[in-house]
N, C-alpha and C positions, 0 to 999 in steps of 0.2 A: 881666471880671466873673465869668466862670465859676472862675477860679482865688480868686477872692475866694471862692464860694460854696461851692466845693467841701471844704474842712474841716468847715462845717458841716453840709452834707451827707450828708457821711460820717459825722458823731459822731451824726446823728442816725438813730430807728429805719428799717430799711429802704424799710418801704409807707409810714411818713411823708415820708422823703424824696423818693419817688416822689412821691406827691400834689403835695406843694410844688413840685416839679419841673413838671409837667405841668398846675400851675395858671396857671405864669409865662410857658409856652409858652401855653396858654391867651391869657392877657391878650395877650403878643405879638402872637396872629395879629388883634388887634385896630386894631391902629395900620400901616398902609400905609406909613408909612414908617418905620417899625422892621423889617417885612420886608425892604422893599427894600433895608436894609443890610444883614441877614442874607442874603440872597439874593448882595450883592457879596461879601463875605466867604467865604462857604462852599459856592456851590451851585459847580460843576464838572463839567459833562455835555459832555464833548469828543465829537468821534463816533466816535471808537474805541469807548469803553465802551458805544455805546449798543447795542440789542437786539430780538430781535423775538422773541416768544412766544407763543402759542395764540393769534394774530390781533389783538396789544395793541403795540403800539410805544411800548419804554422808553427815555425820553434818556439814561440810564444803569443799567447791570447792578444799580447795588448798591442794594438795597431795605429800607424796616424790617419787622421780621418782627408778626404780628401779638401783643397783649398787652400792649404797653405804653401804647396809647391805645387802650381797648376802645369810649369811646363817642366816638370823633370827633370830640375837641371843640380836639387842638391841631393837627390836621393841616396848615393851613395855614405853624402856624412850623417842622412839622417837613419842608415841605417846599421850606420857605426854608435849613433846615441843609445840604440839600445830595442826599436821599435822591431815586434814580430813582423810586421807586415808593415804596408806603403802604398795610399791611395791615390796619386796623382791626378790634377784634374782641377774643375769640371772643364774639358778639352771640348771645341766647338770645331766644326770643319774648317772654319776660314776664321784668322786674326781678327781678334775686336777688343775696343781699348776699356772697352766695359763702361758704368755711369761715370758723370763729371764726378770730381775731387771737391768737398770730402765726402768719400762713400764708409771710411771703418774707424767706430767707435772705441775707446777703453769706459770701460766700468768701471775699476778699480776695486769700488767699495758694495761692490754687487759679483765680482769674481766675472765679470759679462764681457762679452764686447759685440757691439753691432755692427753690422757689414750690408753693403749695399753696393758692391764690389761688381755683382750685373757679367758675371763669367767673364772676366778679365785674363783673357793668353792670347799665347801667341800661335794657336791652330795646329791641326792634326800633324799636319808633317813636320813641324816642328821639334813637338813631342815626339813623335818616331824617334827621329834624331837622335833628342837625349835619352831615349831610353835605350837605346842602342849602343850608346857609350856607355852608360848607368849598370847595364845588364853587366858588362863585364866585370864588375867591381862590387857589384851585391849577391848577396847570396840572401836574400829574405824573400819573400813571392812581394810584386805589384801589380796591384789594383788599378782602373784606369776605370776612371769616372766620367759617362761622356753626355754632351746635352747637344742644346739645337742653336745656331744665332740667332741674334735678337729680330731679322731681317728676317727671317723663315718664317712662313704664314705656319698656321697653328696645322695647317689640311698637309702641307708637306715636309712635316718633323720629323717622318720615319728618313726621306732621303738623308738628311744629317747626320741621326743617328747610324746607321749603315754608314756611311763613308766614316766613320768614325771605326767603328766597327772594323770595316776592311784595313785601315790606314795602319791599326794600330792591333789586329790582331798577331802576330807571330810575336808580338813584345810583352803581353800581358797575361797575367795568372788566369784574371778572373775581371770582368767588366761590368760595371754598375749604373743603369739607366737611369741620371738625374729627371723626374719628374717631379720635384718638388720644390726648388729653391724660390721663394718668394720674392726674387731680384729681377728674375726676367716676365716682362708682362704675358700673362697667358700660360705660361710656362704649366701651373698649376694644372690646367683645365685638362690636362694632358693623363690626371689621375683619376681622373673620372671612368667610371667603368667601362663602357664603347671606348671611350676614346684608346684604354691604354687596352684591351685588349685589343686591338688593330694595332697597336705599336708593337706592342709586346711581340702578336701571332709573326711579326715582318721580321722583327731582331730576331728573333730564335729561328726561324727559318731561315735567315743569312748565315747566323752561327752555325746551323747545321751543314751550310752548304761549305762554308770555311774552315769548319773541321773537316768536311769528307778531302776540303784541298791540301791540310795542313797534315792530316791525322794526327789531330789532337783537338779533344773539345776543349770549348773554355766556356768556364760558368757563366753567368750574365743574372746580374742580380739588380733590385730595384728599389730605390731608394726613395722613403717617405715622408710624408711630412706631421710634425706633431699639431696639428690641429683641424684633423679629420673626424668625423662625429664615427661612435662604433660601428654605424652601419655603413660609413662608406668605406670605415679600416677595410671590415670584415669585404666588401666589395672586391678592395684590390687583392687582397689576400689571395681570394676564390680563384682573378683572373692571375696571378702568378705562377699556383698550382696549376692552373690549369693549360696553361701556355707552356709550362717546363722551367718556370726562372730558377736559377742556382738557391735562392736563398734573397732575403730583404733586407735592408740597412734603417734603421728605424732611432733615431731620425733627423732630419734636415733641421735646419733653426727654423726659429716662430716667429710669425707675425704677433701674439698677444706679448701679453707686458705683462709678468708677474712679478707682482711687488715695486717695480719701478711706479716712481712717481716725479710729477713737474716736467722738466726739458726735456731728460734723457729716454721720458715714455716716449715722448712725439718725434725722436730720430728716426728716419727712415730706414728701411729694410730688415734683415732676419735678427733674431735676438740668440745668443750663443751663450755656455756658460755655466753657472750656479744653477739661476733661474730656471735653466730649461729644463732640470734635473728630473722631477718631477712627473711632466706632461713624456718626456719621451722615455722613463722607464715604465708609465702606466702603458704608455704604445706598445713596446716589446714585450712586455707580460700578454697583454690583448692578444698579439699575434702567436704567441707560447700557445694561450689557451684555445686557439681556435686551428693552429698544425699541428702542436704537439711536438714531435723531432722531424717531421716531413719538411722542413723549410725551415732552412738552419738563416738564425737573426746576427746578425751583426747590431751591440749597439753600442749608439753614440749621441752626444748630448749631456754637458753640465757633468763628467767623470774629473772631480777635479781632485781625489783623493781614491786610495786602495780601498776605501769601505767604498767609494762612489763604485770603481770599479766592478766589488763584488758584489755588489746588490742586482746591478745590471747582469750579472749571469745569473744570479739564483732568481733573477725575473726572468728572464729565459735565452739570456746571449751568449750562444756560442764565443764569441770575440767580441771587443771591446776596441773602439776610439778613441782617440783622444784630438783634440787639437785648443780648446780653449786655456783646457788643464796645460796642457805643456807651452803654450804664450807666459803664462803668469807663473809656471812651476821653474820653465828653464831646463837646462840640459840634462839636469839629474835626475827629470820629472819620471820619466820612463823605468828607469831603475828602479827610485823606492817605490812607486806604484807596484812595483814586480814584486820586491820584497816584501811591500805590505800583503798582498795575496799570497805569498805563501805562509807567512804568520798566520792569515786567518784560514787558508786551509789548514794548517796544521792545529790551530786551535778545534776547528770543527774533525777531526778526525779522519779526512777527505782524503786517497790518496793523488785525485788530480784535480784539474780544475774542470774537466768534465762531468765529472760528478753534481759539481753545485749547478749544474746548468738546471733552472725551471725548478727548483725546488720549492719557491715560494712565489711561486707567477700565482696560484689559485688566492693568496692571501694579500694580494695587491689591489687596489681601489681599481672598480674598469674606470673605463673612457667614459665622460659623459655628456 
């Protein structure tokens, strides 16, 4: 089917194909036994690949990264295609339609696409909603990635995040503090060291208060961006350990342009993809070498293949994202990415995939 649909797909606009895309996943997670064949087909959680992270146990490494299903509404067939894990997101308190049309680019011949997408959902309670119905029909852990409106002065970002937080904590594994997306103005400034340790100190303090409500903590982890100078990596880093965050996600798209040349350099917003491969596995090796196993990394960025995958852990990533890789791979993408890792653990004599984590971070080019 997918090969049936995918011409047109492709001929047609970028966020439109999206949409169409993630309405049919939609309708999928409807019918039980449309899953269940999806499920034969493509899921794949051997227990080499599987994982353990900030206190969450994933049947498999490789995860979808958040942005592609911001309000949770196809999670269940996306976790019939084969994904360990499920980031929904970036969820804002109140609805906003995000920047004017066009905001998301295809690459094609750069494996990229660019987005200036500006947190496009439809708000916390929304998402409640579907994940409430989602919950019953998955069985993988979800991610909830939450940020601030565009509307929220930069001095009152923590209230946003918080109601994010409260709105949608009994629904989610593990929660991950967008500070990084290049779409929202200001957004950035938010990684600055004051700045994010006052955010940081307020979320983990709410988290605390909503585990003692809930009894049950949930991680809360913080997500970066690949073009931070080493000293301000090493900055956030400090204040994550030192605040309590779960673990870091490393990393968001880039504002630089590598290798792009002519029109496609000057499109506005984050760059995703091939390109970014590079800049955010030098990120995650950087944070490898300066925690160690103390702050378990999540990364993502330009995995558009099972050697991309594994490179990213013997850089130092506990878990792996995807979402560029799987636009361009398609439905199977998940699978053979899973089979290629276990090929190349088995070529390296690894019995899991915990093993290759940070093996080769000290031999990676830093940041510079």
């Amino acid at each position: 089917m997918y090969k049936l649909l995918r011409p047109l797909l492709w001929q047609t606009d970028a966020e439109r194909a999206h949409d169409m895309t993630m309405a049919l996943l939609r309708a999928a997670g409807r019918f039980p036994g449309l899953l269940a064949a999806l499920r034969r087909r493509y899921v794949l959680h051997p227990p080499e690949l599987a994982a353990e992270a900030f206190g969450v146990r994933f049947p498999a490494c490789v995860g979808l990264a958040a942005g592609l299903d911001k309000n949770g509404r196809a999670v269940p067939a996306l976790a019939a295609l084969g994904f360990g894990f499920i980031e929904v997101g970036t969820v804002t308190p109140r609805p906003q339609p995000g920047h004017p049309k066009p905001r998301l680019w295809r690459l094609p011949d750069r494996r990229a696409l660019i987005n200036r997408m500006g947190f496009n959902n439809d708000g916390a309670a929304a998402l409640a909603e579907s994940l409430r119905q989602a919950r019953r029909r998955t069985d993988v852990p979800i991610g909830v990635n939450i940020g601030k409106n565009r509307d929220t002065p930069a001095e009152e970002a923590l209230s946003d995040y918080l109601h994010c937080l409260r709105t949608l904590y009994p629904l989610a594994d593990y929660f991950v503090v967008n500070v990084s997306s290049p779409n929202t103005p200001g957004l950035r400034d938010l990684q600055r060291e004051r700045s994010l340790d006052r955010l940081l100190s307020g979320i983990t303090a709410e988290r605390d208060r909503l585990a003692a409500a809930h009894g049950e903590t949930k991680p809360v982890l913080v997500k970066v961006a690949p073009d931070m100078s080493p000293g301000e990596l090493d900055a956030v880093v400090d204040v994550c350990l030192r605040r309590g965050a779960g673990g870091i996600v490393a990393t968001n798209t880039t504002v630089a342009r590598p290798g792009l040349r002519g029109p496609e350099a000057a499109l506005p917003g984050g760059l995703s993809g091939a390109p970014l491969f590079d800049a955010s596995t030098r990120t995650v090796a950087a944070i490898y070498r300066r925690v160690g196993g103390r702050l378990p990394v999540i990364g993502v960025g330009g995995v558009m293949s099972a050697a991309d995958a594994y490179a990213k852990i013997k850089a130092g990533a506990r878990l792996v994202q995807v979402l560029t890789g799987f636009v361009y791979g398609g439905p199977g993408f998940v699978r053979t990415l899973q089979e290629g890792l276990q090929q190349l653990l088995a070529r390296d004599g690894l019995p899991g995939i915990g093993d290759a984590v940070g093996v080769e971070a000290e031999q990676i080019k830093p940041l510079v």
